[in-house]
ZAMARGU-4260 file (C-alpha; in steps of 0.2 Angstrom, whole numbers, plus 5000, padded with zeros to 4 digits):
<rodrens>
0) 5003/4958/5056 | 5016/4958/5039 | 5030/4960/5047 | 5043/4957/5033 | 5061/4959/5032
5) 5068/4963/5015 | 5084/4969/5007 | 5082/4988/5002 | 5070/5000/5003 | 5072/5012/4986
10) 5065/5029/4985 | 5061/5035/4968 | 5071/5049/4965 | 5061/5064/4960 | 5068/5071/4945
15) 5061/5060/4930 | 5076/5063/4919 | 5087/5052/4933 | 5072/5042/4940 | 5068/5032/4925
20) 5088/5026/4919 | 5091/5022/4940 | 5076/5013/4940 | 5080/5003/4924 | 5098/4999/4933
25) 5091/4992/4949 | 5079/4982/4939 | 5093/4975/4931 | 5106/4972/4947 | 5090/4965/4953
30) 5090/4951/4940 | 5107/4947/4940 | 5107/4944/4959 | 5090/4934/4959 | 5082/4948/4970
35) 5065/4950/4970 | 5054/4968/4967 | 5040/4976/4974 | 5030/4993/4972 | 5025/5004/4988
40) 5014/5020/4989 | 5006/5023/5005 | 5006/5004/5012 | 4989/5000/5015 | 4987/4985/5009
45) 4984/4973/5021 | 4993/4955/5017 | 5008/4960/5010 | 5006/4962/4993 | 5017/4977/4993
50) 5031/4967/5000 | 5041/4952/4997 | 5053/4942/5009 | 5072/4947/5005 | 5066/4959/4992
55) 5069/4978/4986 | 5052/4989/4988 | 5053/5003/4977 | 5044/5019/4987 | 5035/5029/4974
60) 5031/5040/4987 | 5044/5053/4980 | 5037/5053/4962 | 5021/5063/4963 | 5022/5079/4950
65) 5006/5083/4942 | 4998/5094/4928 | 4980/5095/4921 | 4976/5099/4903 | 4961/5107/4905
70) 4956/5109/4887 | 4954/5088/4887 | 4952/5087/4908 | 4964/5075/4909 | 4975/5076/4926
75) 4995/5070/4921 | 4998/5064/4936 | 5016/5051/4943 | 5011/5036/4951 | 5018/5042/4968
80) 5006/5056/4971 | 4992/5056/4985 | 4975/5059/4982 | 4975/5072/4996 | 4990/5083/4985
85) 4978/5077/4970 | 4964/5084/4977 | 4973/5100/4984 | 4982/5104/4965 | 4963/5100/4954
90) 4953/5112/4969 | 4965/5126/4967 | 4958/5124/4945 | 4940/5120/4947 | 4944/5101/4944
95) 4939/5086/4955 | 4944/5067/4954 | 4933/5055/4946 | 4935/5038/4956 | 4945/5034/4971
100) 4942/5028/4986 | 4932/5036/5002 | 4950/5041/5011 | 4963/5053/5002 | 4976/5044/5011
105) 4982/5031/4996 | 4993/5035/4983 | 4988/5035/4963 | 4999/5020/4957 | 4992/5011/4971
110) 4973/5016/4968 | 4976/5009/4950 | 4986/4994/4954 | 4973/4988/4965 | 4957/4997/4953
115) 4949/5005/4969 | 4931/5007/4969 | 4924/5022/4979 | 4904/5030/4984 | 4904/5039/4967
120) 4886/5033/4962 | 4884/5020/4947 | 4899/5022/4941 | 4913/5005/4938 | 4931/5005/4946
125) 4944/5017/4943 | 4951/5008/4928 | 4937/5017/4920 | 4943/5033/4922 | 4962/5029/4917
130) 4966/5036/4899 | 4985/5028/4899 | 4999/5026/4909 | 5018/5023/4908 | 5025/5005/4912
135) 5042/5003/4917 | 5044/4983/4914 | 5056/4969/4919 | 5069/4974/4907 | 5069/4991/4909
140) 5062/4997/4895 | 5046/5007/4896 | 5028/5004/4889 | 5016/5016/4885 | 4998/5007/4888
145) 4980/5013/4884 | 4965/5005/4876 | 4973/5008/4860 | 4991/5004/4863 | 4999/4989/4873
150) 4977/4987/4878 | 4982/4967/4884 | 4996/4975/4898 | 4984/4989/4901 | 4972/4977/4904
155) 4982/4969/4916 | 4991/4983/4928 | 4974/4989/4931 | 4973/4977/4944 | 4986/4970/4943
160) 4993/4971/4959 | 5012/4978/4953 | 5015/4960/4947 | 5017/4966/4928 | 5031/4983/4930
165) 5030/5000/4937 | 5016/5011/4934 | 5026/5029/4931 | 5012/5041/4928 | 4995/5041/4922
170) 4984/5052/4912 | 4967/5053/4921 | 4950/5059/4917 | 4944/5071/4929 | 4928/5081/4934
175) 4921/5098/4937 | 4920/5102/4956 | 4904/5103/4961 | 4891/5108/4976 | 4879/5096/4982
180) 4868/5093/4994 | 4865/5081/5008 | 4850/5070/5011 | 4852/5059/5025 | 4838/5045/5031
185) 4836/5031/5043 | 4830/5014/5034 | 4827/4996/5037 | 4843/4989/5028 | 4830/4981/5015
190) 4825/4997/5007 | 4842/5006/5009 | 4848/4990/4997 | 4833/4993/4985 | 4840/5012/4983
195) 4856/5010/4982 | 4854/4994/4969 | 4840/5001/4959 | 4827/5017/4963 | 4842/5030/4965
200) 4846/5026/4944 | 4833/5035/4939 | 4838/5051/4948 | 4850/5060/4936 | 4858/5071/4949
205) 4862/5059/4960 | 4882/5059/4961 | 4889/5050/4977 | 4878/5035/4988 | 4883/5026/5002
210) 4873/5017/5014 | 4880/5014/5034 | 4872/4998/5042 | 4869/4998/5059 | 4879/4984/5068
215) 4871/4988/5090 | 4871/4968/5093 | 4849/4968/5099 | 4849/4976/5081 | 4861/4967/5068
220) 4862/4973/5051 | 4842/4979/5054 | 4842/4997/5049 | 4855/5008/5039 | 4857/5025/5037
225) 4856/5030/5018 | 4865/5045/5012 | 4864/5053/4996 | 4873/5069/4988 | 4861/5075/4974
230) 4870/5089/4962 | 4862/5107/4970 | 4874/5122/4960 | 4872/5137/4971 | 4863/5153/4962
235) 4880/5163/4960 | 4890/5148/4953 | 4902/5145/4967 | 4906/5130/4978 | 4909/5131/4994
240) 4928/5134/4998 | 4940/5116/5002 | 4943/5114/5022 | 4951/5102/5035 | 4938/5090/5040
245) 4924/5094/5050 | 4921/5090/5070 | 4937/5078/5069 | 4940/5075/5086 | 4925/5070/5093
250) 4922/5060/5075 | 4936/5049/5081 | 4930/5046/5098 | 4912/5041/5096 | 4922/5029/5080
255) 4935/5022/5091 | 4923/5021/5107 | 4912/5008/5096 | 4927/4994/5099 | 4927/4983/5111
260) 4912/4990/5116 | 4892/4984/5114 | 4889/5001/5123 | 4902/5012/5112 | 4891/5006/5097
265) 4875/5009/5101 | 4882/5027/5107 | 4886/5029/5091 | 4875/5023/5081 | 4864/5033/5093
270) 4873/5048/5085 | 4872/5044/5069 | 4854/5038/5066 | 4846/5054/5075 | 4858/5069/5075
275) 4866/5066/5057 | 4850/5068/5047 | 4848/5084/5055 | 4861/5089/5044 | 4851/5085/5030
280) 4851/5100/5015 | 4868/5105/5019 | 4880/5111/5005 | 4898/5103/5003 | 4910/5102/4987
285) 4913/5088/4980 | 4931/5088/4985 | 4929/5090/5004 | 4920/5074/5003 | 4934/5067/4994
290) 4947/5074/5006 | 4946/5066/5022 | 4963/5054/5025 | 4961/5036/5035 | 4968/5045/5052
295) 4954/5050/5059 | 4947/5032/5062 | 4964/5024/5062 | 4969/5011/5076 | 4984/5017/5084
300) 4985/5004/5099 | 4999/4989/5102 | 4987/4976/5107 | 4975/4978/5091 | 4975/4982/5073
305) 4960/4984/5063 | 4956/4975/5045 | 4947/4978/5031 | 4935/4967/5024 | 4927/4971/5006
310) 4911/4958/4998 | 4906/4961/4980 | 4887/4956/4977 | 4874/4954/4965 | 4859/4968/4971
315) 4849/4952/4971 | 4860/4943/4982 | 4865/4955/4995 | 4851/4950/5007 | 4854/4932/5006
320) 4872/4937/5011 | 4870/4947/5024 | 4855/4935/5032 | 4871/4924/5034 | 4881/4938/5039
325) 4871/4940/5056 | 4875/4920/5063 | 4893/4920/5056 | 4899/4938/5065 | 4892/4933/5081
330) 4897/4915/5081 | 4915/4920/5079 | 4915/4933/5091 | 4919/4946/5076 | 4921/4964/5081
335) 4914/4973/5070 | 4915/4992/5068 | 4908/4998/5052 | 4898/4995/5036 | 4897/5004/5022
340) 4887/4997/5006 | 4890/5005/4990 | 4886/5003/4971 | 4900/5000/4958 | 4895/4997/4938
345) 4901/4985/4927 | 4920/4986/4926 | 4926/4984/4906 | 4946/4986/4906 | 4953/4976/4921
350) 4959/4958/4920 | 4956/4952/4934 | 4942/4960/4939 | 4929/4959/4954 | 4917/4967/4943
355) 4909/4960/4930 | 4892/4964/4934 | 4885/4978/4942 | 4888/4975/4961 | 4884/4980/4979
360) 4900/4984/4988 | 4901/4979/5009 | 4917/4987/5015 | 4917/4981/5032 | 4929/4986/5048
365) 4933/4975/5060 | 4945/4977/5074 | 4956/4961/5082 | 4968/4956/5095 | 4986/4959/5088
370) 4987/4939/5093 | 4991/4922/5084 | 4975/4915/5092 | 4966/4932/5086 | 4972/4932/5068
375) 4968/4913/5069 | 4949/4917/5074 | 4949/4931/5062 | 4955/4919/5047 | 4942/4907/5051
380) 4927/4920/5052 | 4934/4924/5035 | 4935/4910/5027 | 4915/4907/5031 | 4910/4927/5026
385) 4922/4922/5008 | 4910/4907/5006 | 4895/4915/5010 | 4900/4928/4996 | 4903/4916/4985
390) 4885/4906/4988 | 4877/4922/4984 | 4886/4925/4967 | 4898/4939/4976 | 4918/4939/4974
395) 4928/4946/4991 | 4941/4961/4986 | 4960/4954/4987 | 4968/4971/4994 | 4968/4963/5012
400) 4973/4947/5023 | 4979/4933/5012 | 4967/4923/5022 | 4957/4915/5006 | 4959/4898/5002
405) 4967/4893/4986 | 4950/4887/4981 | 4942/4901/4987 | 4953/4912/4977 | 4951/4902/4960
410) 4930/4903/4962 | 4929/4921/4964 | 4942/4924/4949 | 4939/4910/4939 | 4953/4920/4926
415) 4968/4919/4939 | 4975/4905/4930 | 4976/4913/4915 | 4981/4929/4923 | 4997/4924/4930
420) 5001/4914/4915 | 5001/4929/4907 | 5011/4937/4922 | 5026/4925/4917 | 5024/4931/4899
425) 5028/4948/4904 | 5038/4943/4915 | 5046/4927/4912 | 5062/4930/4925 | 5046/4933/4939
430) 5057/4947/4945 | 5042/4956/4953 | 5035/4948/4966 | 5024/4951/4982 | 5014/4938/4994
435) 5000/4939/4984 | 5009/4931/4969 | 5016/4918/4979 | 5002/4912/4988 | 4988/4909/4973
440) 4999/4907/4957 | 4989/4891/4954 | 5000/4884/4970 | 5016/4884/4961 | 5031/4885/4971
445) 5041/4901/4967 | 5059/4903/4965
</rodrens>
């Protein structure tokens, strides 16, 4: 649905000693020849904010050498790494990862550059969790930024959205691997809220919450599934060893048999609601939770994509928005193929952040035609989800369709002004660029 043509495709090389003075000259061709610049991991971003029309995209993808000081848990880690190799290299030493998102499938820099959020319980974003990073800038020359040194540009690349340099590596804090267990229940959506945004706090071994709402059309948004891994260490010390994901296949069938299809969805919520809480009290490591990549639910047909929506709200808002919700999906005709409600604290580093209050997350899936008078609908049914957001005090994630209005945009980061004045500061030549950029930057055109 991006389709962009651009100029180049640079792949970082691998070795640091060469990567970094290469990197500095193509930044520096780049200006003289009034090319733009844009920073790719794994792509997933949805409206092109990895791109830019007649740009170079510089792939980080080959950058991905790692090491963990243990002594400090801290992971050294280069921007190009996945979180599947992460996940591999901290298993193998006892170590897991401390926020990211539900999928192993995106890459570090990315993860920062967008400050991801994932289903660790009560916990803020990943900018949190970031000690410092290198910052390859504009001119070349290279930044080091924590919360002691260079803290505005920190501030700033932690989702930031590659609009301020190249994140190079980072030093993240990381966690023991753990066992937990599983507790699974079936609840009316209201109560499943009220434990994610408020009774499970007073559990201290709660470590990872999500709730699943159920979306069979004679049933919308009335019940949810809530599961909830406790910490549970086994008597001998061990956790269980790290695997490919379980029951795979037909996972991916009853998932991509819910689109398109009222009965597909009721099949699988079927499956869900009454056989998954059987598996109630089972062991896993934290790291098998954390390593399952985005292909087993991925949409791998021509005629339609899927798209990711993601809500912010107040605990005390989420049911007024999702009472909306349930006329504005059906009205539009919205295929909607999951839900997934989580809690994210108070984010205290990024700039421009979606998290200034503690929040309940709705990360929604929702398949379309791959058509103009598809994406149209889709943009509309958006639009109205965006304002509904908004009435109840929430903010929409920006990873995804650039299908916000510019008012829409301004409301739910009443900062944005200010932060791409500061983009120009650091970067007053706007040599990095992406769609993003170019359609909110307080309307200006761009060069």
């Amino acid at each position: 649905m991006n389709a962009t043509r651009v100029a180049d495709v640079w792949p970082m090389p691998d070795d640091p000693l060469k990567a970094e003075p290469q990197l500095a000259e193509l930044l520096k061709h780049a200006r003289e020849r009034g090319q733009r610049v844009s920073i790719a991991g794994t792509r997933h971003s949805m409206g092109g904010q990895t791109i830019h029309p007649g740009g170079i995209v510089i792939d980080m993808l080959t950058y991905h050498e790692m090491k963990l000081d243990e002594d400090h848990a801290i992971l050294h880690v280069q921007a190009g790494a996945t979180w599947k190799q992460v996940i591999a290299f901290l298993d193998a030493r006892g170590y897991s990862v401390s926020v990211m998102q539900s999928d192993n499938t995106f890459s570090v820099g990315g993860s920062i550059s967008v400050n991801c959020h994932g289903w660790q319980y009560n916990r803020p974003p990943i900018a949190s969790t970031v000690e410092s990073f290198r910052l390859m800038k504009a001119d070349g020359t290279i930044a080091h930024c924590s919360r002691q040194e260079n803290t505005e540009l920190f501030s700033l690349v932690l989702g930031g959205y590659g609009l301020f340099g190249i994140i190079l590596e980072a030093d993240l804090r990381v966690v023991p691997n753990e066992r937990y267990r599983l507790e699974q229940r079936v609840m009316p959506t209201g109560k499943v809220l009220a434990a994610i945004g408020k009774d499970l706090k007073s559990q201290p071994d709660v470590m990872m919450v999500y709730g699943r709402l159920g979306i069979v059309p004679e049933r919308f948004f009335d019940d949810a599934i809530l599961n909830v891994l406790h910490r549970d260490p086994s008597p001998d010390g061990k956790v269980p060893k790290l695997s490919a994901p379980g029951m795979a296949s037909i996972r991916r069938t009853l998932f991509r048999g819910s689109a398109e299809s009222d009965y597909g969805k009721r099949l699988r919520w079927a499956a869900e609601a009454k056989l998954q809480p059987s598996m109630s009290h089972a062991h896993v490591s934290r790291n098998q939770l954390l390593n399952e990549g985005s292909e087993i639910f991925a949409n791998y047909s021509a005629r339609s994509t899927d798209i990711l929506h993601e809500y912010f709200l107040p605990p005390d808002g989420a049911e007024h928005f999702l009472t909306k919700l349930r006329k504005i999906i059906p009205r539009h005709q919205g295929d909607l193929l999951n839900v997934t409600v989580r809690y994210v604290d108070t984010d205290s580093d990024s700039y421009l952040r979606y998290a200034d209050q503690p929040i309940l997350t709705f990360v929604m899936l929702f398949t379309q035609p791959t058509t103009s008078a598809g994406d149209a609908r889709m943009q509309v049914m958006t639009q109205e989800i965006i304002d509904a957001a908004l009435a109840a005090g929430g903010r929409y994630y920006l990873p995804y369709r650039l299908h916000a209005t510019q008012d829409q945009f301004e409301r739910a980061y009443p900062n944005a002004a200010e932060f791409f004045a500061l983009k120009r500061k650091y970067d007053p030549d706007e040599l990095f660029q992406n769609r993003l950029y170019t359609t909110y930057s307080s309307g200006r055109p761009k060069k």
